[in-house]
Wavefront OBJ file of the C-alpha trace (Angstrom):
o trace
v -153.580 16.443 19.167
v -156.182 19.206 19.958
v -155.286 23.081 19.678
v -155.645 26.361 21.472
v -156.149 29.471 20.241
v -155.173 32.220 22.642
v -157.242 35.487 21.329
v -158.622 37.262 24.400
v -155.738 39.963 25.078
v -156.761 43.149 25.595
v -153.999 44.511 22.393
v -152.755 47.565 24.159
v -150.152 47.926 22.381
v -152.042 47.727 18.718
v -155.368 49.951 20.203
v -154.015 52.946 18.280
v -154.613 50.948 15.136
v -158.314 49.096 16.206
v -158.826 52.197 18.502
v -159.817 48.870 21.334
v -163.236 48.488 18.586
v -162.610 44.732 17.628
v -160.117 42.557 18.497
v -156.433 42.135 17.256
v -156.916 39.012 16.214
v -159.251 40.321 13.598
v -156.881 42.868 11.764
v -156.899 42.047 8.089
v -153.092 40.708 6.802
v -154.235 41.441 2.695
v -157.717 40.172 2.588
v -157.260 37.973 5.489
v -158.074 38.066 9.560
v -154.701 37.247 11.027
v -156.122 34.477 13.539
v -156.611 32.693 10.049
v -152.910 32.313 9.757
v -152.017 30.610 13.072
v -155.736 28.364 12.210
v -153.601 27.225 9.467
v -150.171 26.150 10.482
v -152.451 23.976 13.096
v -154.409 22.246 10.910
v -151.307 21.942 8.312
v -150.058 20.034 11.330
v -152.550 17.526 11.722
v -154.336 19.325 14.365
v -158.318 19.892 13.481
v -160.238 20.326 16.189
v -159.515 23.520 17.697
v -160.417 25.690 20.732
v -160.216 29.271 20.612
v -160.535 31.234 23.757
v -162.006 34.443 23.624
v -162.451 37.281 25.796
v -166.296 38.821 26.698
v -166.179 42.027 25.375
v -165.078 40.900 21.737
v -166.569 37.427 21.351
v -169.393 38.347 19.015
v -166.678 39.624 16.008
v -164.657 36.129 16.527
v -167.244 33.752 16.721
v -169.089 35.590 13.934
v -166.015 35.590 11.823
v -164.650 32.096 12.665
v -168.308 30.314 13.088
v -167.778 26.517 13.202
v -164.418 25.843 11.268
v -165.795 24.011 8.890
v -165.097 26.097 5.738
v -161.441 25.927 6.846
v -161.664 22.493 7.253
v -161.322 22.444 11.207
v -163.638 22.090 13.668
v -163.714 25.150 16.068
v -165.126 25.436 19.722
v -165.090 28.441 22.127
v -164.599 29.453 25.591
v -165.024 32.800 27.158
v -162.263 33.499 29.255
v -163.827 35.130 32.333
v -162.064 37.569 34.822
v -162.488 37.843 38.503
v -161.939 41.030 39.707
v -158.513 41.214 40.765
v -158.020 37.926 39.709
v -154.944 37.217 37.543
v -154.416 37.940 33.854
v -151.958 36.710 31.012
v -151.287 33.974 28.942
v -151.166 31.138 32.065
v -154.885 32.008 33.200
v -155.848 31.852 29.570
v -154.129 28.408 29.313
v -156.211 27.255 32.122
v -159.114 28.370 30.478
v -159.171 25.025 28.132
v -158.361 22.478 30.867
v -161.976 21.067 30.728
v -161.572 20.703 26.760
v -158.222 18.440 26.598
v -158.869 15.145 27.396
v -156.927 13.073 30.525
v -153.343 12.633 29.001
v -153.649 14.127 26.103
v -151.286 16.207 24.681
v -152.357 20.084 23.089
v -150.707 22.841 20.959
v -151.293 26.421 21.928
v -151.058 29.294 19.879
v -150.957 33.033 20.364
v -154.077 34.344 17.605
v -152.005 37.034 16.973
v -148.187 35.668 15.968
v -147.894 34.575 12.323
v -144.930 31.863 11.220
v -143.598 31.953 7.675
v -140.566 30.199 6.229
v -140.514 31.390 2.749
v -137.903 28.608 1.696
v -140.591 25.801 2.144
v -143.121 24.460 -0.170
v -145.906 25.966 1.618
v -144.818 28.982 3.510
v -146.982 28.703 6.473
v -146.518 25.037 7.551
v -143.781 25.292 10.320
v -144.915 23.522 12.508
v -144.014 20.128 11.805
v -141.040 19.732 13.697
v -141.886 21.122 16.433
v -144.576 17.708 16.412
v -141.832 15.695 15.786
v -139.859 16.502 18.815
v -142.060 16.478 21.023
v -142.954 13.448 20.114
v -139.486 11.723 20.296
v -138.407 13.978 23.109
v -141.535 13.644 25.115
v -141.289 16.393 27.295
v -143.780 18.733 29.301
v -143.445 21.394 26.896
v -142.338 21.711 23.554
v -141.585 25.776 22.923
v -140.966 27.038 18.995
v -138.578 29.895 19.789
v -137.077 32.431 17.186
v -133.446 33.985 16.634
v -133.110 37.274 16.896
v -130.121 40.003 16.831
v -132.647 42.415 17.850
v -134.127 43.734 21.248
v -135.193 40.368 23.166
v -136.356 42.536 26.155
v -140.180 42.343 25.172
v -140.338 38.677 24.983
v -139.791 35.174 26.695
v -135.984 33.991 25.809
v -134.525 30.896 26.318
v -131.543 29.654 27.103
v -130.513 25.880 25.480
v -128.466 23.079 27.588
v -127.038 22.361 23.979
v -128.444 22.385 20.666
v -128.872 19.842 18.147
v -129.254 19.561 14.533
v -131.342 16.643 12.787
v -132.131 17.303 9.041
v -131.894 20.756 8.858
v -134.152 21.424 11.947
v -132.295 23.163 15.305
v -133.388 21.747 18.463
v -132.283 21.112 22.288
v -133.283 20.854 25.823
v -133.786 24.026 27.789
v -131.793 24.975 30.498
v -133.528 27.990 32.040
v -136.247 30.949 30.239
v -137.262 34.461 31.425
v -140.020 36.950 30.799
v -138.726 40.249 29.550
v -134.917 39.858 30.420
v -132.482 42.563 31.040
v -130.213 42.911 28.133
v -127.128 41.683 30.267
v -129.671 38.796 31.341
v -130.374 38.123 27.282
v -126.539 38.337 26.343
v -126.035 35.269 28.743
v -128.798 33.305 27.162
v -126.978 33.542 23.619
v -126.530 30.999 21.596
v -124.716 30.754 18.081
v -124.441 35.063 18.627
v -128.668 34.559 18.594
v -131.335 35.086 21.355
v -134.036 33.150 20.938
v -137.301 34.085 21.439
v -140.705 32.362 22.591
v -142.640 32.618 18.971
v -146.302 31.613 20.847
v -146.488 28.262 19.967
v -146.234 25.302 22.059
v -147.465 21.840 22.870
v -147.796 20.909 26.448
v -148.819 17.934 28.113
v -152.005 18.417 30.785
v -149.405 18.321 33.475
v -148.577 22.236 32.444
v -152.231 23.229 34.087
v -150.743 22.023 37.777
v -147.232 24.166 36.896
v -149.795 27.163 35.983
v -152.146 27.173 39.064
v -148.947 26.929 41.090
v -147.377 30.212 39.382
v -147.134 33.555 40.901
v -148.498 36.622 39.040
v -145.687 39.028 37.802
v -145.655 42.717 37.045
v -148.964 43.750 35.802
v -151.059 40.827 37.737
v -150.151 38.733 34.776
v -149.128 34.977 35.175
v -146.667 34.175 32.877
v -146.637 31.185 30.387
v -142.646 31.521 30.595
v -142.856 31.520 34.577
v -144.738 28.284 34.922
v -142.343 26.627 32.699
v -139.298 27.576 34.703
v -141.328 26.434 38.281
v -141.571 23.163 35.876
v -137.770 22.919 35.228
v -137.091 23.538 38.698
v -139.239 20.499 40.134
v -137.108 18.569 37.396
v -139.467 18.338 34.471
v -138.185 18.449 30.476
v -138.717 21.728 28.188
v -137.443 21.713 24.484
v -137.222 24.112 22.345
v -137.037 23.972 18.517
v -135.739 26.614 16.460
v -137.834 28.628 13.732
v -135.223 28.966 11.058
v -132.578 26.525 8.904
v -129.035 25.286 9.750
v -126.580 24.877 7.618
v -123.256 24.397 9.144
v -122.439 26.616 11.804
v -125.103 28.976 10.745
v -128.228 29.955 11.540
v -130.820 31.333 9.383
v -133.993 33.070 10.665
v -137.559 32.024 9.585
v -140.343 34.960 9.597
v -141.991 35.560 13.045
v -144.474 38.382 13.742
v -146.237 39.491 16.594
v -149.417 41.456 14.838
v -149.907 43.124 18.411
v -146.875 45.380 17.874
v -147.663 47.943 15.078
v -144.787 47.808 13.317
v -144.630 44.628 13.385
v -148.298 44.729 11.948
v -147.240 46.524 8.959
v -143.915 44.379 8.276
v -146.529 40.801 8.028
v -149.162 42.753 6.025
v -146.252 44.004 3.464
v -144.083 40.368 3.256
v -147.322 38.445 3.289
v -149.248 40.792 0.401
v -145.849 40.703 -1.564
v -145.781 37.107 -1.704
v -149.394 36.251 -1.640
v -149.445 33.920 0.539
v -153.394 34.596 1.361
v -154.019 32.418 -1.461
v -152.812 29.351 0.471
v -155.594 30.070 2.654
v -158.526 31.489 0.729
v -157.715 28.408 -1.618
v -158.382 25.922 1.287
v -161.611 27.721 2.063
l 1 2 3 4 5 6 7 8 9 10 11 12 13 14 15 16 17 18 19 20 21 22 23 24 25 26 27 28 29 30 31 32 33 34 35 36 37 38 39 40 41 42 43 44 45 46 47 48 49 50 51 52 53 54 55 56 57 58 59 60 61 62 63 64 65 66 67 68 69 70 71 72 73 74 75 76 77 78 79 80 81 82 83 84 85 86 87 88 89 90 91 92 93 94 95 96 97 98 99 100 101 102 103 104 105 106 107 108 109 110 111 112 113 114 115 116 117 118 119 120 121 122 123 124 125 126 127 128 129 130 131 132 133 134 135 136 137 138 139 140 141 142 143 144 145 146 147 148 149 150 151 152 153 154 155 156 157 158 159 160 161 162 163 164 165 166 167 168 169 170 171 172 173 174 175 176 177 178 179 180 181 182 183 184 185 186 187 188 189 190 191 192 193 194 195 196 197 198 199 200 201 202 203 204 205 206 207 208 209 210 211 212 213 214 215 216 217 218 219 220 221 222 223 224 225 226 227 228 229 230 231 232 233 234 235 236 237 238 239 240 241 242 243 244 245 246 247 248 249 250 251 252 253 254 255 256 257 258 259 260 261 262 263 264 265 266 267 268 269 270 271 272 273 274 275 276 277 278 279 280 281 282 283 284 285 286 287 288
């Protein structure tokens, strides 16, 4: 499988940390660019040759930082995702940006360049992505979705809600019944599962067939078109989504993997503390 690197936001939300001077993608987690961490858990999945797409005003500091891949040991390629004037915006437009890079029936991962994955009970912390492969591969669906559980505010993010869920060797799983951007909270206390919300973490793997699902979406609030939406048009025509949990099972519980999304501040200083603590940059600068 080929990946996709999402790193062309705009990071409103983290500008009063680069002050909008580079992009988010960029910020430094210890000694390392965070884009270098979701570069990782691809290739520790099998996945080496990878796209990233980039926006126009901030290509030069990516490709300059990133160059070809190979002293990561991946092979990188770039697209500049371009914007019509009031065209749309978001993650779905983004997605469409790599259509002419994945091959006829091939199957992709996407990942958001600025949402790190950790589970600190593993081997190697930052390869989580594994069975998430593996069930989309037996499951064969349109989408594969890694989602996270969370007790906390699911209001910001794309939450799912399961059909069932399934357990097979420790890893949490199941088809998806419905998903929203940004639900209400009474919306997100219906979605529960196991007293957990659970969250779209930015990864996925799609099949090609996502790209019709995406032109066919309506933009939202903001202009944007919605990763989230296209997926529920896709469940409504009758297509498969699964999701697979970020976290262990043992039992009837549930226990949480990491998951940050570096765009959020505080959510930037949480990764840079847990990640310097634990020193996991060495997995990476070891690799270099």
């Amino acid at each position: 499988m080929k990946g996709v690197i999402l790193a062309a936001g705009e990071g409103t939300r983290i500008r009063r940390v680069t002050y909008g001077a580079f992009p988010k993608e960029l910020l430094p987690i210890g000694n390392v660019p965070t884009i270098r961490f979701p570069i990782e858990a691809l290739k520790l999945a099998g996945v080496r040759d990878i796209l990233v797409v980039i926006a126009p005003q901030t290509k030069h500091g990516i490709i300059d930082g990133l160059q070809s891949g190979e002293r990561f040991g991946v092979n990188i390629c770039y697209v500049i995702q371009e914007r019509m004037e009031r065209g749309p915006v978001g993650i779905g437009p983004a997605i469409l940006s790599a259509r002419g890079w994945i091959g006829r029936g091939e199957d992709f991962f996407v990942a958001l360049g600025d949402s790190i994955l950790c589970d600190f009970s593993s081997k190697n912390p930052l390869d989580c992505l594994r069975p998430m492969l593996k069930v989309h591969a037996s499951m064969n669906p349109l989408a594969t979705i890694l989602v996270h559980p969370t007790n906390s505010d699911p209001t910001r993010f794309g939450v799912v809600k399961f059909r069932c869920l399934r357990e097979d060797n420790g890893v949490l799983f199941g088809e998806v019944k419905n998903l929203v951007e940004k639900p209400s909270l009474e919306v997100a206390e219906a979605y529960k599962a196991n007293k957990f919300n659970y969250i779209v973490a930015g990864y996925y793997a799609f099949k090609p067939k996502i790209f019709s699902y995406i032109e066919r979406t309506k933009p939202g609030s903001k202009n944007e078109v919605q990763i989230t939406d296209a997926m529920a048009l896709a469940l409504k025509n009758g297509e498969r989504v699964c999701a697979v949990v970020h976290g262990k099972n043992k039992g009837n519980n549930v226990f949480p993997c990491e998951y940050w999304d570096v765009g959020i501040p505080e959510e930037y200083k949480e990764a840079n503390k847990r990640i310097s603590e634990a020193d996991l940059e060495r997995l990476i600068s070891s690799r270099e």
